[in-house]
C-alpha positions as CSV (number, residue, x, y, z in Angstrom):
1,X,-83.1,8.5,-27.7
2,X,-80.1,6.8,-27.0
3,X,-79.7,2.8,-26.1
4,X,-79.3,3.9,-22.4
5,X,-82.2,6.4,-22.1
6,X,-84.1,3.9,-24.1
7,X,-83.2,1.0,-21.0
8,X,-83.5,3.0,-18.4
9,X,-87.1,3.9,-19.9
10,X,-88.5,0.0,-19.9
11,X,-88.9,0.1,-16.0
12,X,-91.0,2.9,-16.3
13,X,-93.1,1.5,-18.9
14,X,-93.8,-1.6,-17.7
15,X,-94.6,0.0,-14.2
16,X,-97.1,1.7,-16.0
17,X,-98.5,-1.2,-18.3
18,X,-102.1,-1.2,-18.4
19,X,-104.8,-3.3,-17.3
20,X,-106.7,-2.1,-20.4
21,X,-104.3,-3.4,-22.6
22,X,-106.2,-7.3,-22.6
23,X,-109.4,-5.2,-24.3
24,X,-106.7,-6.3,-27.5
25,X,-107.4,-10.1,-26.5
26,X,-110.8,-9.4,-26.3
27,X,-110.7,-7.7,-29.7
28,X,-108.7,-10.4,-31.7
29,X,-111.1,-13.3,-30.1
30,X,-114.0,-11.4,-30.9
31,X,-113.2,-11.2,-34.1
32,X,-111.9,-14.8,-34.9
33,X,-115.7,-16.0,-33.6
34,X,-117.3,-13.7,-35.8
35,X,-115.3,-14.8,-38.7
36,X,-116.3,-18.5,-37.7
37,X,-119.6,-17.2,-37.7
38,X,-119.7,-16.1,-40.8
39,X,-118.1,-19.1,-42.6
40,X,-115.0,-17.7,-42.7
41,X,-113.3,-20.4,-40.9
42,X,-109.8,-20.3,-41.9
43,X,-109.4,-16.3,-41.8
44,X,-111.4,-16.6,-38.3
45,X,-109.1,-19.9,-37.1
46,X,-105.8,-17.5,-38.1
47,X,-107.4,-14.4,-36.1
48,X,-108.2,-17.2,-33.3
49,X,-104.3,-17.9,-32.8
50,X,-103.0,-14.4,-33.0
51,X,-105.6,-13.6,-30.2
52,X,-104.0,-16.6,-28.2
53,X,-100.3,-15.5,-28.9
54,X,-100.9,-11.8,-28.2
55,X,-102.6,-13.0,-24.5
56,X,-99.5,-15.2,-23.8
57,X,-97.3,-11.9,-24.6
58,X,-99.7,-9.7,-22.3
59,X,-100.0,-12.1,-19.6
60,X,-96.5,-12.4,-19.3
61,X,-95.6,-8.6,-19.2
62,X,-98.5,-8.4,-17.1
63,X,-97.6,-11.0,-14.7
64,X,-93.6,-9.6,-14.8
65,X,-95.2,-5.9,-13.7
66,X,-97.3,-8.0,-10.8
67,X,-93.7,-8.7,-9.7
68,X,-91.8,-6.0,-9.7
69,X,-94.2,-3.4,-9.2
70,X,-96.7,-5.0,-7.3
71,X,-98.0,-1.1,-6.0
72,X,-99.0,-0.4,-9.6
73,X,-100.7,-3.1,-10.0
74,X,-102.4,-2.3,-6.3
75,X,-103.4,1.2,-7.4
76,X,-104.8,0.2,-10.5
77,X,-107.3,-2.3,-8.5
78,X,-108.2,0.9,-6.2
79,X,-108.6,3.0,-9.5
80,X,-112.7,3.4,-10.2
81,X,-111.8,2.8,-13.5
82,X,-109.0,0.7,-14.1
83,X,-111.0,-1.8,-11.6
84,X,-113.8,-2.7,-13.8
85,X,-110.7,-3.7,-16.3
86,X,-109.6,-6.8,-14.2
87,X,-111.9,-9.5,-15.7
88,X,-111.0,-8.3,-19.2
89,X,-108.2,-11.3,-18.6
90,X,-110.9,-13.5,-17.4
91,X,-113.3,-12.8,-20.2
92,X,-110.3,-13.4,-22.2
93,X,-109.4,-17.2,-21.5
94,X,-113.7,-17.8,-21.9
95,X,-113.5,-16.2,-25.5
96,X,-110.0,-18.7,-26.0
97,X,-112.1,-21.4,-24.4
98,X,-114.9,-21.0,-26.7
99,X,-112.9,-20.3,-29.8
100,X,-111.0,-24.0,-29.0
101,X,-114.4,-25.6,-28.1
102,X,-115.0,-27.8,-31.8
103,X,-111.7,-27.9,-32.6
104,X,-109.8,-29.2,-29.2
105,X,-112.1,-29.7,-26.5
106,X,-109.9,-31.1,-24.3
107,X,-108.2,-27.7,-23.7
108,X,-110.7,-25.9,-24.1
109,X,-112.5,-27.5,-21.1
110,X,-109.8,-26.5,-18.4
111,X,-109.4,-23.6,-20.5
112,X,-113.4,-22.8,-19.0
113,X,-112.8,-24.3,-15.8
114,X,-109.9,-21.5,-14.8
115,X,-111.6,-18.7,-17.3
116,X,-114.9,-19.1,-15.1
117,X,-113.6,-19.3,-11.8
118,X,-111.7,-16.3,-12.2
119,X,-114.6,-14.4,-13.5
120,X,-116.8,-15.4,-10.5
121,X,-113.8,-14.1,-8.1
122,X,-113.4,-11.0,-9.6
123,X,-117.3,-10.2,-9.8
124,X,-117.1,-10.8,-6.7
125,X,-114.2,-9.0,-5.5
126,X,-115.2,-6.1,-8.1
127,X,-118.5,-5.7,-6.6
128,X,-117.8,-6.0,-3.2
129,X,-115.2,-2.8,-3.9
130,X,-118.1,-1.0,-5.6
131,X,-120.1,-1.5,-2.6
132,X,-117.1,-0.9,-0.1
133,X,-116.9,1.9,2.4
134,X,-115.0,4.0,-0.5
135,X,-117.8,6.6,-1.9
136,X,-117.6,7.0,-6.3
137,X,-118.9,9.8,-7.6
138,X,-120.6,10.3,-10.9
139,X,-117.5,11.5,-12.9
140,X,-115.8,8.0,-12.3
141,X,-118.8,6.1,-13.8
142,X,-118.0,4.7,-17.3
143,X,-119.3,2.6,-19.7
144,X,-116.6,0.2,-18.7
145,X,-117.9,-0.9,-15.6
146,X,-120.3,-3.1,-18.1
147,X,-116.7,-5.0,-18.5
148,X,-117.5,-7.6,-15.5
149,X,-121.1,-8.3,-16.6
150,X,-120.1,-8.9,-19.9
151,X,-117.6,-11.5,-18.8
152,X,-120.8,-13.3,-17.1
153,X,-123.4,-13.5,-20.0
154,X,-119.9,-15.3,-22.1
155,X,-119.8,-18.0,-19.7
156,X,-122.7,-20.2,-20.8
157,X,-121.0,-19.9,-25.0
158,X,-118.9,-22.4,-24.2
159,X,-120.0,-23.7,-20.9
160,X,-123.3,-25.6,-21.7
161,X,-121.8,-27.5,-24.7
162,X,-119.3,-28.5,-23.0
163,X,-122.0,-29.7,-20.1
164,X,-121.6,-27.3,-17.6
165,X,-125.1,-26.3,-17.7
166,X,-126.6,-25.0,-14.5
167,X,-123.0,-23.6,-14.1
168,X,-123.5,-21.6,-17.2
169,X,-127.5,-20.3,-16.0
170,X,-125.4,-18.8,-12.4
171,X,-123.3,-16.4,-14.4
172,X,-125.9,-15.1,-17.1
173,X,-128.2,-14.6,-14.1
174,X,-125.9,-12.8,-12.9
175,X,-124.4,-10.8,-15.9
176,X,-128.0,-9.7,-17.0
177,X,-128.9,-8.4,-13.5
178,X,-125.9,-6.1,-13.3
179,X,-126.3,-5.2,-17.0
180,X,-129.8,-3.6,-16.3
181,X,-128.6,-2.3,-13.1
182,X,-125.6,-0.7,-14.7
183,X,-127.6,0.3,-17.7
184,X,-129.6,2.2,-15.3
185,X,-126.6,4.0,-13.6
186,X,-124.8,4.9,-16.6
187,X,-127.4,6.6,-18.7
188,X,-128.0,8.2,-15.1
189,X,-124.2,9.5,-15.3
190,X,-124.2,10.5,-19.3
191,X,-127.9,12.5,-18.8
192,X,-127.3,14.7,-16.2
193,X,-123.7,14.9,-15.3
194,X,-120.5,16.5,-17.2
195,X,-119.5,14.4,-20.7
196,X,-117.0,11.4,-20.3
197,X,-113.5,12.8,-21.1
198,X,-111.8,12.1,-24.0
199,X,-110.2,8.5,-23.1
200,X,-113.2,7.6,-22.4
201,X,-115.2,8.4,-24.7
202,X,-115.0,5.3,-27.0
203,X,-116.1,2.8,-24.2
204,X,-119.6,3.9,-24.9
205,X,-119.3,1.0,-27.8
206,X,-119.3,-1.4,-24.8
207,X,-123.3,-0.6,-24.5
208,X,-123.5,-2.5,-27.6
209,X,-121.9,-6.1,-25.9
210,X,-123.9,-6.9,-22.8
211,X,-127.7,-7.7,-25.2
212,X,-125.4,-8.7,-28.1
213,X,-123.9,-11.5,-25.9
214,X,-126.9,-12.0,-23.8
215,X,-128.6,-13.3,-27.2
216,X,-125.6,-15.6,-28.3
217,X,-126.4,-17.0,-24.2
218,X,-129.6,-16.9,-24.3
219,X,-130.0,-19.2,-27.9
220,X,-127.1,-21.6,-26.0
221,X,-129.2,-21.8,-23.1
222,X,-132.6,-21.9,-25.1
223,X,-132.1,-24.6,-27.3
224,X,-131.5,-22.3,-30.5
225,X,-135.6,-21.4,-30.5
226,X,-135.6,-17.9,-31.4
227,X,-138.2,-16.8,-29.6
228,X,-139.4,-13.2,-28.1
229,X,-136.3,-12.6,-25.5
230,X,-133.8,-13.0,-28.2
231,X,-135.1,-10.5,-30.6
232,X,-135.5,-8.2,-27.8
233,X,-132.3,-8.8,-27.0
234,X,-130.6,-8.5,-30.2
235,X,-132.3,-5.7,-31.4
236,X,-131.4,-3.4,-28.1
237,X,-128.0,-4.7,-29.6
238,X,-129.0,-2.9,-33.0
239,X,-130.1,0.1,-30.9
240,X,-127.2,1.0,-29.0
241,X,-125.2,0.3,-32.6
242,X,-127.1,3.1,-33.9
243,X,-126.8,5.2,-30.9
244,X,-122.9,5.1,-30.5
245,X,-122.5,5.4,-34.3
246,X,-123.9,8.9,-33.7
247,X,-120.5,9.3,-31.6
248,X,-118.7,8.3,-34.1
249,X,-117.4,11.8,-36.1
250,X,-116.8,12.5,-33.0
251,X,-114.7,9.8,-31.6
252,X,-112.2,9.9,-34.4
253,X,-111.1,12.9,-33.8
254,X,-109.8,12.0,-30.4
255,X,-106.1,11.0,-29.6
256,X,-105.6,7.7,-29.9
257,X,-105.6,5.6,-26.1
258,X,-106.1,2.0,-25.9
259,X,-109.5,2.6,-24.6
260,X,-110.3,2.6,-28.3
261,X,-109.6,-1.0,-28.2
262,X,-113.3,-1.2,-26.4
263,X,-114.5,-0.5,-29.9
264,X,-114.0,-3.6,-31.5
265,X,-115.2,-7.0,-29.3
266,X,-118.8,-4.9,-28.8
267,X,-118.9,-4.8,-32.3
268,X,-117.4,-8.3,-32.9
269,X,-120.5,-9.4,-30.6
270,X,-123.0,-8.0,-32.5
271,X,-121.9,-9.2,-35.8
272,X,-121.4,-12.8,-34.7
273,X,-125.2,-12.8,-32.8
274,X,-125.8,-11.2,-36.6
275,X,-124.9,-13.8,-38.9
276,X,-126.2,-16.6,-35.7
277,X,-129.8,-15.2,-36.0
278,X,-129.0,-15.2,-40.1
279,X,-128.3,-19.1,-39.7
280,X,-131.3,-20.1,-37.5
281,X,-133.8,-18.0,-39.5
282,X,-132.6,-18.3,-42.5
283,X,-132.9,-14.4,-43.5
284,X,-130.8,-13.6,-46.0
285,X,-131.6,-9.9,-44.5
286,X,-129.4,-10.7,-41.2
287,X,-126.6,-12.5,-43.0
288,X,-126.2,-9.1,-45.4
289,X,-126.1,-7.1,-42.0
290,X,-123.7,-9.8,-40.8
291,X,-121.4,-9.1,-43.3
292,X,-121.1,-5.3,-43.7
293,X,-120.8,-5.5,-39.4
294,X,-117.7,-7.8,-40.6
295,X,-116.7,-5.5,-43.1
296,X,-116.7,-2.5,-40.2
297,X,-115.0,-5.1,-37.9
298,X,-112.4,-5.6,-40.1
299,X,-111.2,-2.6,-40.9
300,X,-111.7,-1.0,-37.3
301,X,-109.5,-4.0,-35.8
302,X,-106.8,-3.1,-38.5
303,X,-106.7,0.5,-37.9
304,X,-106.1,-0.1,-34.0
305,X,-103.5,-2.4,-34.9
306,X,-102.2,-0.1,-36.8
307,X,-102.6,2.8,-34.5
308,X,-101.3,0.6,-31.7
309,X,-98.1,-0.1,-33.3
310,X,-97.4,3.7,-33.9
311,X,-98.3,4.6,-30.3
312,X,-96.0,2.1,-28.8
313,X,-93.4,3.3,-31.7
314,X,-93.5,6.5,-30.5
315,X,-93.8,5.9,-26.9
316,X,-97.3,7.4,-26.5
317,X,-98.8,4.4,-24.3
318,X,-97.5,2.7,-21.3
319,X,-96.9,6.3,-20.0
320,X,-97.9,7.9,-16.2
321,X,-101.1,9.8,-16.5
């Protein structure tokens, strides 16, 4: 391609740069906690960073696309799918605020401040457009619309040690209501109507990140007593683990999209509530299941980097559908 084609080309791409695209921030974030977690604090502190510089690059491409193409930004808030997407950026600055919590509280409070505000806007504004005078039919029903309740049950991480406690029981309220109501619909959707297609596919990981994060909450909340709702919770985390890695074979035989990015915070979740309930019990069981979860993180993050990289090499993302 030559330098011309290749210029004329970045208007179009960034026109069509993704919402999607902060499930990376997620990703990274996820993974620097569950490093922490683990006792890996300098590999998890590096991991924390990258996360922070790769949501300063995205939010600014983002935020250039908001300006120049504001009706692609539009028709991605009125796309069923791409909707449920939005607080991705939210959840974002919660996971930064809670990765900054020990070591610089005085950012990461603001940090919280801004990252829960906007996540109770866009519930809000998400909901209210689920519930709109627009009718959704089965087939645009994903695993992804779990996205927004997530963000809620993250809240209270960070949000209750910094002292923003009753604050912090609103949004898991919240987030664990629409996660069984969701639950409900979605299993509804993947019973008895047609398969997800193929970009979707790999948000079925996401079932595994609403009871994962619910049980990190929940032992904020609780007081770190491990009692009978977090090992429900964290074992329905084990269950739909099990469940998607059934999907697995199948999954990697799929193109690669930057839905496959939904792969690895779910996953991040569950291995950081892993090595928590390791710590507070002191099973030697959990902290072995910890670290192979790690193990599977690790690699699966550097394969989408990887696979990333060569997709936005060869132009393959950032494309019209």
């Amino acid at each position: 391609m030559s330098a011309q084609t290749e210029e004329a080309s970045l208007p179009t791409r960034l026109e069509h740069f993704p919402i999607s695209v902060f499930g990376i921030t997620m990703g990274l974030f996820g993974l620097a906690l569950a490093l922490r977690s683990g006792g890996f604090y300098l590999p998890g502190t590096v991991a924390g960073y990258a996360g922070l510089f790769v949501l300063a690059a995205l939010g600014g491409i983002f935020a250039l696309k908001a300006v120049r193409h504001p009706a692609s930004v539009a028709a991605e808030w009125a796309h069923p799918v791409r909707l449920a997407f939005f607080p991705a950026v939210s959840i974002s600055l919660l996971l930064l605020a809670t990765f900054l919590r020990e070591g610089s509280p005085g950012i990461a409070g603001p940090l919280w401040i801004i990252g829960a505000g906007a996540q109770a806007i866009l519930t809000l504004a998400v909901i209210n457009a689920w519930i709109s005078h627009r009718a959704f039919g089965p087939g645009q029903l994903s695993p992804a619309w779990f996205i927004p309740a997530v963000g809620n049950v993250i809240v209270p991480l960070a949000g209750v040690p910094l002292g923003y406690v009753e604050l912090s029981w609103y949004f898991f309220a919240v987030g664990l209501l629409f996660w069984i109501v969701l639950l409900t619909l979605i299993f509804n959707r993947l019973i008895f109507h047609d398969p997800l297609p193929g970009k979707l596919r790999p948000t079925l990981v996401i079932l595994v990140a609403p009871p994962s994060v619910a049980y990190l909450s929940w032992m904020v909340l609780n007081g770190g007593e491990v009692d009978a709702a977090a090992r429900v919770l964290l074992n329905i985390g084990y269950f739909f683990a099990a469940l998607v890695a059934l999907q697995v074979p199948a999954l990697v035989r799929l193109p690669f999209a930057l839905s496959f990015w939904a792969l690895s915070f779910p996953l991040a979740a569950l291995t950081t509530a892993s090595f928590h309930h390791a710590t507070l019990t002191g099973s030697g069981f959990y902290h072995g299941l910890g670290l192979a979860l790690l193990g599977v993180l690790i690699l699966t993050i550097a394969g989408l980097i990887v696979r990333t990289i060569r997709a936005a090499m060869a132009q393959e993302i950032c494309q019209p559908e």
